[in-house]
N, C-alpha and C positions, 0 to 999 in steps of 0.2 A: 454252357456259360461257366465260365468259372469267379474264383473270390476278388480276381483282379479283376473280371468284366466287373463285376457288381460293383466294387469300389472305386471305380473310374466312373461308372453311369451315376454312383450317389454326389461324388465329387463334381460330376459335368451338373446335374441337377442344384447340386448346392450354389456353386459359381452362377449362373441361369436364374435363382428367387436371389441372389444377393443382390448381381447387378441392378436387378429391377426392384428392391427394399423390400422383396417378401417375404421375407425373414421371420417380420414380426406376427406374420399372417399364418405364419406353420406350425402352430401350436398342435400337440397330440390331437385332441379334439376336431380343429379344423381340418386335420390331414385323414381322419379316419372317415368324417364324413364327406369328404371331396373324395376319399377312395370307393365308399356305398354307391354315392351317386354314381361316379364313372362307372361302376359295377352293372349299375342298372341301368345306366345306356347301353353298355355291352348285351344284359338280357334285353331291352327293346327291342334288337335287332330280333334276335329270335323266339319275340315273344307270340305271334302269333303263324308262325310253320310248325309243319308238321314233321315228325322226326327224317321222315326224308329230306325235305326241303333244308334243314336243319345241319345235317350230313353233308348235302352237295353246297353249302353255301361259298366256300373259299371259291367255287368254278367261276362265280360270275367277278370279273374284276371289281364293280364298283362294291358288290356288296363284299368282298375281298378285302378292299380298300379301309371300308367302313370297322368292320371286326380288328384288322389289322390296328385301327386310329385306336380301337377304344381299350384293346389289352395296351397297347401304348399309354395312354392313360392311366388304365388300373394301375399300372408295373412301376408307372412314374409316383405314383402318389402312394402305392406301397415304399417303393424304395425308402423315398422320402421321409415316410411314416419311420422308418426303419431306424434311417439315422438320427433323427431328432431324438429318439428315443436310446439310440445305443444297444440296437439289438443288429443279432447278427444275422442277415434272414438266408441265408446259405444253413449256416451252424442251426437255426431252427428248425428248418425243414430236414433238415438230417435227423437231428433229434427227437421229433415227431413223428419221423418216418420209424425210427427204430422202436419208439414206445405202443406204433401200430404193428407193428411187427408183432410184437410179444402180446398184446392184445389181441390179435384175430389170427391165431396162427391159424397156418394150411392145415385142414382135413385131411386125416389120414386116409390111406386108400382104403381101408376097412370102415370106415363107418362116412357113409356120406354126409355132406351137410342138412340137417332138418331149419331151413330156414323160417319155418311154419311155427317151430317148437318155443313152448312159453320158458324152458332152462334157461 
């Protein structure tokens, strides 16, 4: 995806709660907790399989379907969150990504990782 998908899906989203006055309804607040919950419809689905089950889930259509509906969801109600707010959620996850970068750098091949260790 790139900054013009994102900026056309927050634009189709923006036009979409105007037409229907929800404008007033998408306060930070309300969009961060409409993105929680849709969050945790998304883990319902796989809250009680097992990491297999977990794994093969896209095979079956309906429950394909269902996964499919709810990062739909999360994605709409992040975007959304996004814009109201004026952040750039491309530009942060880059940003993000680079400050874990420098945070957990790769293990050298001399010393393996001790993920056990209290350092």
């Amino acid at each position: 995806m790139t900054d013009t998908d994102v900026a056309e899906l927050q634009c189709r989203l923006a036009a979409f709660a105007a037409a229907r006055d929800w404008g007033q309804y998408h306060t930070p607040k309300n969009l961060a907790a409409a993105l929680s919950v849709e969050a945790s419809e998304l883990l319902e689905i796989f809250q009680w399989l097992t990491p297999e089950q977990s794994a093969a889930i896209m095979e079956n259509p309906e429950s394909a379907h269902r996964v499919a509906d709810e990062v739909a969801d999360v994605l709409a109600y992040l975007l959304q969150f996004c814009e109201v707010l004026g952040i750039d959620p491309t530009a942060a996850l880059v940003a993000k990504l680079e400050r874990n970068e420098k945070r957990f750098p790769l293990p050298s091949a001399a010393e393996p990782p001790d993920r056990h260790s209290s350092e």
